[in-house]
Structure formats: C-alpha cells, structure tokens
N, C-alpha and C positions, 0 to 999 in steps of 0.2 A: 659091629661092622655091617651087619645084615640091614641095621636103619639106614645107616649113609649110602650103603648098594639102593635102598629103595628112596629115599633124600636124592641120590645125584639119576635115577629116573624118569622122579617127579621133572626136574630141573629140563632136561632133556625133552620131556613129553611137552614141555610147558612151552618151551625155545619152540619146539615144532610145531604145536599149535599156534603161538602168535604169529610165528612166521608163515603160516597157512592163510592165518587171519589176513594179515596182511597182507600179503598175493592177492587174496583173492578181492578184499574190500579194494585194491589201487585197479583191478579189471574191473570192477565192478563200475568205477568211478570213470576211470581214463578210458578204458577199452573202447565204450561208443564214441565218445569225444576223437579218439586215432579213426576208429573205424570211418567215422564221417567225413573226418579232415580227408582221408584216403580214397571216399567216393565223390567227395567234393572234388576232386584233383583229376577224378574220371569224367566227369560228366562238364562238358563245357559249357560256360556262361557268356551270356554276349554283353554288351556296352552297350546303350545307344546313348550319346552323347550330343546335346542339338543346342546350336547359338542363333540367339533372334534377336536383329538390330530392327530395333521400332522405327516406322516414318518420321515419330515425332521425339527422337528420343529425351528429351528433355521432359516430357510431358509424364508425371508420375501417375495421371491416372490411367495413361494407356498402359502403362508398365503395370502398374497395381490388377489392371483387367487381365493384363496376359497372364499373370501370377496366377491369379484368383482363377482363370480357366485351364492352366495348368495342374493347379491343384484337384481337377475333375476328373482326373486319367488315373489318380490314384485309386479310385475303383476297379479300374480293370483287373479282371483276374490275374491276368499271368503277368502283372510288373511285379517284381522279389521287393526294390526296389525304386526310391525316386526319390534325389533330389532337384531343388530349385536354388539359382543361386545370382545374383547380380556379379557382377566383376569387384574383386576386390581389391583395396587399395594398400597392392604391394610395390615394393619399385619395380620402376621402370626400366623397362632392358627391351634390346632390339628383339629377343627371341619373345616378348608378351607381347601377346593381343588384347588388349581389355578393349577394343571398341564395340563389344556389341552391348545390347541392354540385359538378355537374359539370358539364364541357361538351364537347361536341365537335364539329369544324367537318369537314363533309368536302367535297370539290371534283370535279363532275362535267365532264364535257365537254357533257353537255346532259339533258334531262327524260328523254331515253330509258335514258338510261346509269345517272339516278337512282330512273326506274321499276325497272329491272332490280334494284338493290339492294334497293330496297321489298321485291320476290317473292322474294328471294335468300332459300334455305335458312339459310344462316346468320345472317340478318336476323329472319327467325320465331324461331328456337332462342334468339337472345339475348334477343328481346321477352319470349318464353317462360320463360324463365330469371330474367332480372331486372327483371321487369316489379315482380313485390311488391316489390322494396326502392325503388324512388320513387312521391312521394306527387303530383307531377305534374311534368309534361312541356310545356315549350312551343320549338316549333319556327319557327324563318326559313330559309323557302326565297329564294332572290333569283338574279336572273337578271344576268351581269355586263352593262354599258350598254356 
C-alpha cells in the first residue's frame, strides 16, 4: 500500500511540475508578445499618406524617377515604415480615386519622429529633385485611435 501512497505522489508531483512547466514556458513565449501588443496600443503612430499626379502622367520614366526618389527617404531614421505603390486595377466605383500616378504611405511612431522627416536632408534633396515632374500633391496625415 505504502508503494501506490508514494506511485500516486509521484503522479501528483509530476502533474504539478508539467503544469509549472507550462505556465511558465507560454509567459515565457506570449507574455512579451501581450506585453508589446499592449504598449503598442499606448503609444500612438501617425500615417502619412501622399498621392502624386505627374505632369506627364503617361510618361514611365517620370514615374519610374519619382519611385527611384522615393525610394531615398527610406533612409531616414524615424520612418518605421514605407510603402510605394501605383494605383491598382480594381473596379471601379464612384467612391475610387485612382487618378493619380503615385503613392506612398509611411509610418511614424509620432509627430516628432514625422517632424524630423519633414527637416530631414534627404526630404528637401528629394522635394528638390522631383518636385517638377508632379503637377500636384495631396497628403493624409492621421493619428492611429
């Protein structure tokens, strides 16, 4: 009798320690992954969101230039983020815009991080650069909620 008292201990001790294991290996794993999700939810992220209708929009090397000078900003320290993207060809519906030539989305961690791009050297040089080949410009900035 005194074996199966110390057999249903073992059993018991063994239950408790996997399930220790366990606990602790899924905090181990998930805990920073919640933790993060949950600081990410504190700290707001901005959008900046910009469409460029070229003068010549037909012209793929104007377009191909704005791309290739777009693709310069990705240096900047504080973009998290940036895509480039042409208009794509989904239906058409009264609520889509697809008239411009380009766009691009970039992703701040806040107004400061997206001031500092503003004054970024390489933000002037590209303005500078390719500012004549579009015939206007309109930008969404947004704040995530």
């Amino acid at each position: 009798m005194a074996f199966f008292l110390h057999l249903d201990s073992i059993n018991a001790y063994m239950k408790f320690t996997r399930k220790s294991f366990l606990t602790i290996l899924s905090t181990l794993i998930f805990g920073p992954l919640a933790i993060g999700k949950t600081m990410d939810k504190k700290k707001p992220k901005l959008s900046h969101h910009v469409f460029f209708w070229l003068k010549n929009p037909t012209s793929t090397a104007d377009r191909d230039k704005l791309i290739a000078g777009l693709r310069t900003l990705e240096k900047i320290e504080t973009i998290r983020s940036l895509q480039i993207g042409v208009p794509a060809d989904t239906e058409k519906r009264p609520v889509v815009d697809n008239s411009y030539s380009v766009s691009e989305l970039m992703l701040f961690d806040d107004v400061k991080g997206q001031n500092v791009y503003q004054e970024h050297p390489l933000h002037k040089k590209f303005v500078e650069e390719c500012s004549p080949l579009w015939d206007k410009v309109i930008v969404y900035d947004s704040v995530e909620v």
